[in-house]
KOLGUPA-789978 format. One line per 10 residues: number of its first residue (from 1); their letters; for each residue x, y, z of C-alpha. Coordinates in Angstrom, 3 decimals. Layout:
! residues N
NUM> A> X/Y/Z  ... .
This chain:
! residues 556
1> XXXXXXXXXX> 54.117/-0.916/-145.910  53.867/-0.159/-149.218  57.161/-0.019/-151.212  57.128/3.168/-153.627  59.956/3.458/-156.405  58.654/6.278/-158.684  56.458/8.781/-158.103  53.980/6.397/-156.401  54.269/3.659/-158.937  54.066/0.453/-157.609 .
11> XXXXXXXXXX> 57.642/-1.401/-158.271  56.230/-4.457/-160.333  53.913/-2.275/-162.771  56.856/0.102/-163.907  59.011/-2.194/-166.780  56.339/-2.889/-168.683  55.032/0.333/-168.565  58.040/1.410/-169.993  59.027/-1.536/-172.382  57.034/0.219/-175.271 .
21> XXXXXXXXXX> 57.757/3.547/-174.499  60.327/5.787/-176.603  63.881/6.586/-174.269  65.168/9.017/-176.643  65.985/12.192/-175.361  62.785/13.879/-176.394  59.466/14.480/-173.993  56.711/12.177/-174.226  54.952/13.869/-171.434  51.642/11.191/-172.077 .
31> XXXXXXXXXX> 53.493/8.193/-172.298  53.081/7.065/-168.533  49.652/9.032/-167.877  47.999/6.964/-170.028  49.250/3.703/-168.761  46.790/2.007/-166.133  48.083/0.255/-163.054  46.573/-1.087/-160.578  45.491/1.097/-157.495  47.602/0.170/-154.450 .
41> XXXXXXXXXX> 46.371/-1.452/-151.233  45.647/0.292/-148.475  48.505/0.745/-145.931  48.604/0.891/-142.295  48.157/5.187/-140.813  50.478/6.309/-139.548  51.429/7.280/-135.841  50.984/11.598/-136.266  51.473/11.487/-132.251  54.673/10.459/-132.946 .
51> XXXXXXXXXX> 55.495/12.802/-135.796  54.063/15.645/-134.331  56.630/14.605/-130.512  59.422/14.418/-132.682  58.321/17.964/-133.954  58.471/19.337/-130.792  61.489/17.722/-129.479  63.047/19.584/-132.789  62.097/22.800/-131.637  63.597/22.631/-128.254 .
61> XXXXXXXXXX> 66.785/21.286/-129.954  66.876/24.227/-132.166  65.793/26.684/-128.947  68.485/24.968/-126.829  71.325/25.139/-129.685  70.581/28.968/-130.295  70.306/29.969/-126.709  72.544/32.916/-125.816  71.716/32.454/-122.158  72.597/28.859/-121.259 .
71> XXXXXXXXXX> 76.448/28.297/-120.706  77.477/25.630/-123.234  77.466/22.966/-120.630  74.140/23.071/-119.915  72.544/23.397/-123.186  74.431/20.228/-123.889  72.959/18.364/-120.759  69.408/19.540/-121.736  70.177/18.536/-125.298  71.271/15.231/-123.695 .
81> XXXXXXXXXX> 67.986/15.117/-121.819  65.904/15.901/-124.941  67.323/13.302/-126.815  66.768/10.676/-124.255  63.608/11.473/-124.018  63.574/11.017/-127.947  65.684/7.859/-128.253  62.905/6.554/-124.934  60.137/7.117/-126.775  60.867/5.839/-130.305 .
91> XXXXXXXXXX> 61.958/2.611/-128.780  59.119/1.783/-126.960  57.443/2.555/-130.065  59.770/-0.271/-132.390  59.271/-2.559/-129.354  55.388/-2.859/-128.986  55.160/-3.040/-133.088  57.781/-5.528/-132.829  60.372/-4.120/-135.343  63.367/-5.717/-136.663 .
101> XXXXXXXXXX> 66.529/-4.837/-134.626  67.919/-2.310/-136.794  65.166/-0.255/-136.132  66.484/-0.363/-132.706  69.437/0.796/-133.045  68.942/4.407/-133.946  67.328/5.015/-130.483  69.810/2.991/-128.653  72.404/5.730/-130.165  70.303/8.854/-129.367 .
111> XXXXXXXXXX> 69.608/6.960/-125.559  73.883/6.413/-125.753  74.768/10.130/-126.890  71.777/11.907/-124.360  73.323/9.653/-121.382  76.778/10.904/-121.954  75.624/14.250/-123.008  74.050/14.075/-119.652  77.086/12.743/-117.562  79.949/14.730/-119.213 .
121> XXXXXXXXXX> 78.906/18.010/-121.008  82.136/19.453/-121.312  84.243/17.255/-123.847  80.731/15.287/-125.090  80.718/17.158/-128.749  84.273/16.523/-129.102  84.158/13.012/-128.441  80.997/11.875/-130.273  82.251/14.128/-133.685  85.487/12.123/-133.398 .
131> XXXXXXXXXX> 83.588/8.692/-132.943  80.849/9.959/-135.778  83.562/10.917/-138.350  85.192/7.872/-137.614  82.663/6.068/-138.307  81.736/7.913/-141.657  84.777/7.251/-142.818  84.706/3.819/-142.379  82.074/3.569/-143.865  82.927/5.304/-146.832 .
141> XXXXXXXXXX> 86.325/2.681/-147.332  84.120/0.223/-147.411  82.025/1.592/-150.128  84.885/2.453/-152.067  86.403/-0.642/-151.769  83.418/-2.097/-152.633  82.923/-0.084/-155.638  86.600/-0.159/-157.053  86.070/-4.420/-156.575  83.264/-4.614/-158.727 .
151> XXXXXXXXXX> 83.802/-2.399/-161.313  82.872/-2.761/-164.389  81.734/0.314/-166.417  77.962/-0.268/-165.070  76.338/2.901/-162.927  75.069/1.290/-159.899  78.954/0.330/-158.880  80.281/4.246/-160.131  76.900/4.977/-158.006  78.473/2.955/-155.102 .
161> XXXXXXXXXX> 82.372/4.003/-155.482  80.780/8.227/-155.690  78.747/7.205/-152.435  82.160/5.985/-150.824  83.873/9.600/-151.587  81.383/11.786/-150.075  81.209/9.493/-146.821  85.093/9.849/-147.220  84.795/14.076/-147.298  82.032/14.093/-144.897 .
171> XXXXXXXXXX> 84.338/12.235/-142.514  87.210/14.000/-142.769  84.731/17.442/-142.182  83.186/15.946/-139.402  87.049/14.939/-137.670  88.437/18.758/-139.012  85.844/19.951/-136.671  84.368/17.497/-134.030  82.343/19.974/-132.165  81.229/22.247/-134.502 .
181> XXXXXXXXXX> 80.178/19.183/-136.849  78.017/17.571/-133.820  76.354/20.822/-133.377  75.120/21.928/-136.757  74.030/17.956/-137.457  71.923/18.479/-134.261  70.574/21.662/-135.889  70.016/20.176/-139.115  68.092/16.744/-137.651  65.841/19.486/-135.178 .
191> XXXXXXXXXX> 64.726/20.971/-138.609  64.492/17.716/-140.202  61.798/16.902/-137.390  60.198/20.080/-138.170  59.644/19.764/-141.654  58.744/16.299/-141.452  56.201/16.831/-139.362  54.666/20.423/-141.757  54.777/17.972/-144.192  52.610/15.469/-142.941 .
201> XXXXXXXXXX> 50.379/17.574/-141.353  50.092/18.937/-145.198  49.802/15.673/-146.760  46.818/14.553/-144.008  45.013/17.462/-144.516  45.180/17.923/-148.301  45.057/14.587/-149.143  42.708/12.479/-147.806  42.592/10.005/-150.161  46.107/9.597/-150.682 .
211> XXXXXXXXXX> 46.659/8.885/-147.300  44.559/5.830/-146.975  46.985/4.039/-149.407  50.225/5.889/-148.208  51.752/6.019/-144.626  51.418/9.746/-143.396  54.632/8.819/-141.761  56.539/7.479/-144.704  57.793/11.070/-145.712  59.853/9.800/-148.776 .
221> XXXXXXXXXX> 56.585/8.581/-150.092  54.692/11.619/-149.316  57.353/13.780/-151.488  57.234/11.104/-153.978  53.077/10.984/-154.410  53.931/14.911/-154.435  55.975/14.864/-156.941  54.073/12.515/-159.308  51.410/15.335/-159.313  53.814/17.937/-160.427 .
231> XXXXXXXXXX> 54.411/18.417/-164.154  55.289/21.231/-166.583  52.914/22.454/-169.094  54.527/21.423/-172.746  54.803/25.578/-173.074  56.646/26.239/-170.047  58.993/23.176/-171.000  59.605/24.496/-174.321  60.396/28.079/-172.687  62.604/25.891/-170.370 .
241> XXXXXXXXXX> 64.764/24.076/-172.355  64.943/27.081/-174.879  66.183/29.755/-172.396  68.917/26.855/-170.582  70.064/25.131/-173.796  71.794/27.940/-175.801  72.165/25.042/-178.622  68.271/24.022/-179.103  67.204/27.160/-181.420  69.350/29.406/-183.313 .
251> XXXXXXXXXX> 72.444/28.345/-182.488  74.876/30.278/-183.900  73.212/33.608/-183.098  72.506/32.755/-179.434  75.956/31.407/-178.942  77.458/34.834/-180.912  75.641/36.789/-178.242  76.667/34.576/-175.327  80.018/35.667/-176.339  79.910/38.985/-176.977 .
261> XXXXXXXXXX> 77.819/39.492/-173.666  80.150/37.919/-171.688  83.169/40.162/-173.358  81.031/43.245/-172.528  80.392/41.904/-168.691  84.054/41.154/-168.546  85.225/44.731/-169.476  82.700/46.260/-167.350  83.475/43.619/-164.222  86.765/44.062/-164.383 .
271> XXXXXXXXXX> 87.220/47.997/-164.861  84.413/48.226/-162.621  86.648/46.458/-159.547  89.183/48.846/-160.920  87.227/51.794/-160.051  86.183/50.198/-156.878  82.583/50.989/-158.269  79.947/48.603/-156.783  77.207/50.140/-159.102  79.306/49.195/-162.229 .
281> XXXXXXXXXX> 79.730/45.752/-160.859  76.445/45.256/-160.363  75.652/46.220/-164.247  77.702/43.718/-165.296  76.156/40.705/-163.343  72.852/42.219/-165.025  74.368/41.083/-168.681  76.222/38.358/-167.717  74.696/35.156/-169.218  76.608/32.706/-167.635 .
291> XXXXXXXXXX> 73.550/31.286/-165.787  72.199/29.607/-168.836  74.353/27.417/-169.646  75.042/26.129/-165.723  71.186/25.698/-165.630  71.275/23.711/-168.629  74.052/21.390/-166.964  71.527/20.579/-164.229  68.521/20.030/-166.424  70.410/17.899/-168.506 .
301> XXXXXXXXXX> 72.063/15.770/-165.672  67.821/15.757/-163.797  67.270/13.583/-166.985  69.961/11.734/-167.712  71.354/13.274/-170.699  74.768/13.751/-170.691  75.161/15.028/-174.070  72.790/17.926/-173.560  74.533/18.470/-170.303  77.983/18.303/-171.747 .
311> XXXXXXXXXX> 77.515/20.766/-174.771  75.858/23.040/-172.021  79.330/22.447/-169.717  81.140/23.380/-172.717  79.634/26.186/-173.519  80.248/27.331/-169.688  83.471/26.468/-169.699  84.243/28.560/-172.531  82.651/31.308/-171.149  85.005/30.990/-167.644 .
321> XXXXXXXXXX> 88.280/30.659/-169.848  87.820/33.470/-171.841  86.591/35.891/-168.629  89.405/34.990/-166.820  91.579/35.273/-169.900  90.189/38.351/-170.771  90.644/40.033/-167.516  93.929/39.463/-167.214  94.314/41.665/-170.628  92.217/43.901/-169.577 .
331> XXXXXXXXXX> 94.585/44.234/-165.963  97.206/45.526/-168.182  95.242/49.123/-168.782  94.954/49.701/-165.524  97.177/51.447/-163.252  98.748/50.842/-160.298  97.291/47.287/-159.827  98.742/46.602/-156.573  96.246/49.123/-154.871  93.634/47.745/-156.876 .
341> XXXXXXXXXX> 94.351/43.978/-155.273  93.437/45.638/-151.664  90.237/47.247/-152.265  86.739/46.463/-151.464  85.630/44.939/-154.661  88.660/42.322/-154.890  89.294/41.349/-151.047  85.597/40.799/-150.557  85.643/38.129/-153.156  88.891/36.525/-152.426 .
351> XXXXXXXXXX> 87.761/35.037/-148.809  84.313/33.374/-149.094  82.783/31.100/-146.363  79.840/29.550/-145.450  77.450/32.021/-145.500  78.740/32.242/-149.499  77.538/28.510/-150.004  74.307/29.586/-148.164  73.420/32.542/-150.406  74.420/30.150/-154.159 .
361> XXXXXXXXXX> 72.221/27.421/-153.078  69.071/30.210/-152.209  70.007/31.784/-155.533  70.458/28.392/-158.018  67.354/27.246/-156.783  65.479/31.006/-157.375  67.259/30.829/-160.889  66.122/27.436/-161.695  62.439/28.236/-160.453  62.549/31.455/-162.491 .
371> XXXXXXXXXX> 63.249/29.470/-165.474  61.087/26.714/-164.850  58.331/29.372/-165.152  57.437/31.781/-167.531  56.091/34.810/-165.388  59.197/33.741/-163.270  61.582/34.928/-165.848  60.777/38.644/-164.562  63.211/37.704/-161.326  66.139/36.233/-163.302 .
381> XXXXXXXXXX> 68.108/39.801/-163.049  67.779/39.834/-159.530  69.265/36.159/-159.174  72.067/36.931/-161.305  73.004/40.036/-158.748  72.431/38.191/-155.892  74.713/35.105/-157.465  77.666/36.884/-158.898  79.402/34.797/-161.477  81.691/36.843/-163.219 .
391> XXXXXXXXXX> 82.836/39.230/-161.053  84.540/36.532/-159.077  86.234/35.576/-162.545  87.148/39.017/-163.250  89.277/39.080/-159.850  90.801/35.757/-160.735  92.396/37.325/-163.729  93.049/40.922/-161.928  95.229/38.781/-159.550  96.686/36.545/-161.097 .
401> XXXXXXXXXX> 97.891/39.439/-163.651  99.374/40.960/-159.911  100.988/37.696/-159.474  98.360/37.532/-156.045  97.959/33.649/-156.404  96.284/33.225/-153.039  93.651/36.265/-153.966  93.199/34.300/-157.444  92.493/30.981/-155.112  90.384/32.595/-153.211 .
411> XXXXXXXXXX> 88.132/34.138/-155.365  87.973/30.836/-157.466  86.645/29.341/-154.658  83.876/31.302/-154.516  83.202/30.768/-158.152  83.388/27.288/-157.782  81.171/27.540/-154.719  78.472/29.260/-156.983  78.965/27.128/-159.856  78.053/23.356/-157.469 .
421> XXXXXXXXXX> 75.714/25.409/-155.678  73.392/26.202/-158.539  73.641/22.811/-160.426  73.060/20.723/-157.075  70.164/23.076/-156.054  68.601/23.871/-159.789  68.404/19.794/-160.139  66.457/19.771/-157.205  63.950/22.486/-158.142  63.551/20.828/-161.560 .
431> XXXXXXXXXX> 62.491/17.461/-160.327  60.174/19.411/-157.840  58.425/21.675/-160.171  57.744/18.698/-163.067  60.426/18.965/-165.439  62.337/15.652/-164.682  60.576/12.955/-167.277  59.078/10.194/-165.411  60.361/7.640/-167.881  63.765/8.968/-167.827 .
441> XXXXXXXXXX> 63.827/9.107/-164.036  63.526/5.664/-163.643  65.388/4.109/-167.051  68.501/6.577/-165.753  67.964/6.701/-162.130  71.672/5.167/-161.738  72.942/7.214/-163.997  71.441/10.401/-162.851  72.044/9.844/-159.063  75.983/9.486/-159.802 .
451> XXXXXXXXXX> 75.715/12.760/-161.588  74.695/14.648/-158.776  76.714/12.620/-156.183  79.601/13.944/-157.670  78.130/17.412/-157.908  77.093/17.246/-154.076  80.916/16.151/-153.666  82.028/18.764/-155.142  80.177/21.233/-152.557  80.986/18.707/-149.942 .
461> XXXXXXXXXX> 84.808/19.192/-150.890  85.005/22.666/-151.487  82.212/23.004/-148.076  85.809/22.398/-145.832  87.838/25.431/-147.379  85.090/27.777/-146.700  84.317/25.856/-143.274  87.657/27.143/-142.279  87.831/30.513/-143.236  84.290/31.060/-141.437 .
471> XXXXXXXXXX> 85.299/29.321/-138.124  88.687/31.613/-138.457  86.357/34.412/-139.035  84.320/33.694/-136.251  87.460/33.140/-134.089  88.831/36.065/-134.531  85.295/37.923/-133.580  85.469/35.853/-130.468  88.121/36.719/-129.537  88.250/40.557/-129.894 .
481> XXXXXXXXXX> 84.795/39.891/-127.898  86.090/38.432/-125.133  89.558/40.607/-124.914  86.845/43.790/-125.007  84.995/42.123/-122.064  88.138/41.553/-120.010  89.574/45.264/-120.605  85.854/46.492/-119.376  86.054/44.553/-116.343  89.499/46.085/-116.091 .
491> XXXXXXXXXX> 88.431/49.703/-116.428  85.492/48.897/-114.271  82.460/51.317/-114.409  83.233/54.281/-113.165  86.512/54.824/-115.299  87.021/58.104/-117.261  88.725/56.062/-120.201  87.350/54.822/-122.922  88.555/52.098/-125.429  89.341/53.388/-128.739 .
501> XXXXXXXXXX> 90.904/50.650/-130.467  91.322/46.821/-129.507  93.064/43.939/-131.677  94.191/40.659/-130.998  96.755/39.361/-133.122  97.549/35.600/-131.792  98.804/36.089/-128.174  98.835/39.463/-128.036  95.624/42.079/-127.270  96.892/45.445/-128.003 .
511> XXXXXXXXXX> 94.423/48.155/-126.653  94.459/51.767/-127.049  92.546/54.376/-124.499  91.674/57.940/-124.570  91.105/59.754/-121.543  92.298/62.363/-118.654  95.466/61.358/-116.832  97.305/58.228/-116.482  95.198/54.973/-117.153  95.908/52.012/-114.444 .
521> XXXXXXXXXX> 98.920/50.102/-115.330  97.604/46.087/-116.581  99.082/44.358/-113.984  96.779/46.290/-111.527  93.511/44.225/-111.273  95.336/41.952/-113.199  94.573/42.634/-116.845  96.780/39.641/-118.224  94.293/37.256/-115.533  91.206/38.345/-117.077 .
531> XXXXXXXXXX> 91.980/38.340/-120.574  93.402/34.937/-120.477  89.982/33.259/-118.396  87.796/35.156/-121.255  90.311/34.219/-124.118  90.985/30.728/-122.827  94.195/30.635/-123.843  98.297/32.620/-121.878  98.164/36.423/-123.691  100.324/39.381/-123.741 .
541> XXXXXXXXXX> 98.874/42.271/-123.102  99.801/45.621/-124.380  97.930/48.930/-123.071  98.253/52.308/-125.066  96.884/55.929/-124.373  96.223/59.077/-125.612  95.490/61.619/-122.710  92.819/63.802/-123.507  92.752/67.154/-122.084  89.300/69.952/-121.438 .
551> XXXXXX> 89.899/73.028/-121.681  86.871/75.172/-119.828  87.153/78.562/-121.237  84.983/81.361/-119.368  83.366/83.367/-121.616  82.614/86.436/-119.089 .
């Protein structure tokens, strides 16, 4: 097996590659194309049958997990079954090529979690997210302790002590919900099979050639041969770097305007929320320019320089002080600002979750494509509406001027959420469309793998806030779900009453009906019996009506 460091360069050609090359912070995109190394030996194909299994198995994982017509139970038992099947086959495979004995210990676990899966369905996703975040967490102690022992200023031990905290959060996430946790890493492995196996397919296809020297089933090598063959034209890098560093060309005019936009898309933000006016919202995330400067914190971080990346942090920073600073004024003009805390504009932004992170890791990585590309540029409005930086700001300061503190958390959260979202996802789509410098990547590779360890702990930590507002979210739908089931088997069929309104609100379900006559009383067909097998959990029940009379008027 062939052992690829950068971008398909073989490990012992790379220093002297680099030895005469220039590591300042400017582009020499021709440096390392014109260097000659040797070509690589050819390496062993392969097993697709393997790949292409593993595919499959995904798919019925993902089929299985999403099923709305399996009880719980028994999706787990034929999730154990797939991965036995799985864990089966993938150690037969490390036994006839004789592997070392770490590689058989990943399908001794998936044999281990299928068997129990198998045996005890009911508490298995509990159990094995409590042993997994256990073990997470141990083993981010050990990195930290192992980091904080041999620290001395250099990046590979920061590398090591960053690695530690996000095996710390990831932990505690995984123990803060055991079952959940289990079930969206089996999700997320299923469509790790999948792509893995689109991408070789790709790779086999595509690239013949390539895949007589590289392992079809080495994917980090396939994305790394990928890679090597991406690279930005010198005008789409100069468009790049001009449109994300506001401090490259004409700096004092393009910073001027960066401020006085983002005074302009404060004032409308903020009297737009006022209004409750979604279309003067949206006009001020059209002429907000806060994305630049967060983009230009990722690019400089994909390369390693932390000066360019810090100016461009600066200049963000600046920008989120004064909006919040300046909406607060602003909350002065307007009236009656407790009303204005409860309507659409400020409560939507004041509880994010999940599906927030989802939508400001789609968006940073359309924004950092659009930039990366100069036809691209056309979709940059429509990324910042879809990614919403200041309005979030503007209802930081509208609450915290109506002393709200838990509104002006919450809709910092989803700033924040935004903000990690776009750097950890832009740095991504730069390395993948070219713009990372080869050089750089490798002279800086420690440097710029702690840079976005910290980002991705960032997410990771603020991923657990917004975790728990969606399963509370989801919780409550459940339950008003399952109390409307229970009162439906109550009524039965045939009854003349209808349900008007239904809440749950802890351990009570208060229902309201509207209908002719007298409604059964709960305790008949046992109302409190039902509602606590669908709820899972001792409620009390409390039954409203409004009778509802027809008058039949004859109009002879």
């Amino acid at each position: 097996m062939l052992s690829w460091t950068l971008y398909g360069l073989p490990t012992h050609d790379i220093p002297h590659m680099l030895a005469a090359m220039d590591q300042s912070e400017e582009h020499n995109p021709d440096a390392l194309a014109d260097a000659e190394y040797p070509h690589p030996a050819e390496a062993p194909a392969g097993s697709l049958a393997k790949i292409i299994v593993y595919a499959f198995g995904g798919i019925a994982l993902i089929a299985l997990m999403a099923s709305e017509t399996l009880s719980v139970a028994d999706a787990e038992e034929l999730v154990g079954f797939v991965l036995v099947a799985l864990g089966l086959f993938e150690l037969v495979i490390a036994l006839v090529r004789h592997r070392e004995l770490k590689f058989l210990v990943p399908p001794a676990m998936a044999l281990v979690a299928g068997s129990i899966l198998i045996l005890w369905p009911s508490e298995t996703l509990r159990v094995v997210g409590f042993a997994l975040g256990g073990l997470i967490v141990a083993r981010g102690v050990m990195d930290v302790w192992a980091g904080a022992r041999q620290w001395n200023g250099a990046a590979s031990n920061s590398w090591i002590f960053v690695r530690g905290l996000i095996g710390l959060a990831m932990g505690a996430l995984v123990l803060a919900a055991p079952s959940k946790s289990v079930e969206v890493i089996i999700v997320l492995a299923a469509i790790a099979m999948v792509l893995r196996a689109v991408i070789t397919l790709w790779f086999v296809v595509s690239h013949r050639d390539a895949a007589a020297t590289i392992d079809p089933s080495d994917t980090s090598g396939i994305i790394t041969y990928w890679i090597t063959l991406r690279d930005l034209s010198s005008e789409e890098r100069t468009h790049l770097d001009n449109t994300v560093f506001l401090f490259r060309v004409d700096r004092k005019g393009r910073l001027w305007r960066f401020g006085v936009f983002m005074a302009l898309a404060t004032a409308i933000a903020t009297f737009g929320i006022a209004t409750d006016s979604t279309a003067v919202v949206i006009g001020a995330m059209l002429i907000a320019p806060l994305m630049a400067p967060i983009l230009g914190v990722s690019a400089g971080l994909i390369n390693g320089r932390v000066r360019s990346a810090g100016l461009s942090g600066l200049i963000a920073l600046g920008g989120i002080v004064g909006t919040v600073a300046l909406a607060w004024l602003l909350s002065a003009m307007i009236p009656n600002l407790a009303s204005v805390i409860a309507n659409g504009q400020v409560t939507s932004r004041t509880s994010p979750n999940l599906l927030d992170l989802a939508i400001a890791i789609a968006a940073g990585a359309a924004g950092a494509y659009g930039v990366s590309r100069i036809a691209g540029s056309d979709a940059l409005p429509g990324v910042a509406v879809s990614i919403a930086l200041v309005p979030p700001l503007a209802v930081v300061g509208i609450t915290l001027r109506a002393g709200d503190l838990s509104g002006a958390a919450g809709a910092s959260l989803l700033f924040l959420t935004n903000l990690f979202s776009i750097v950890l996802m832009a740095g991504l789509v730069f390395l993948l469309v070219g713009y990372g410098e080869w050089s750089l990547l490798y002279t800086r590779k420690d440097r710029i793998r702690t840079s976005f360890a910290i980002v991705a702990l960032g997410a990771l930590l603020i991923s657990v806030p917004l975790a728990l507002t969606g399963q509370a979210i989801l919780g409550s739908a459940a339950d008003l779900r399952s109390a409307g089931d229970a009162v439906d088997t109550w009524l039965g069929d045939d009854s003349p009453y209808r349900v008007s309104e239904i809440s749950v609100d802890d351990d009570t379900v208060n229902v309201q009906l509207v209908g002719p006559g007298t409604p059964p009383p709960p305790s008949s067909a046992d109302l409190s019996s039902i509602a606590e097998d669908d709820l899972g959990r001792p409620v009390t029940i409390r039954v409203a009506w409004i009778q509802e009379h027809i008058e039949v008027t004859d109009s002879g």
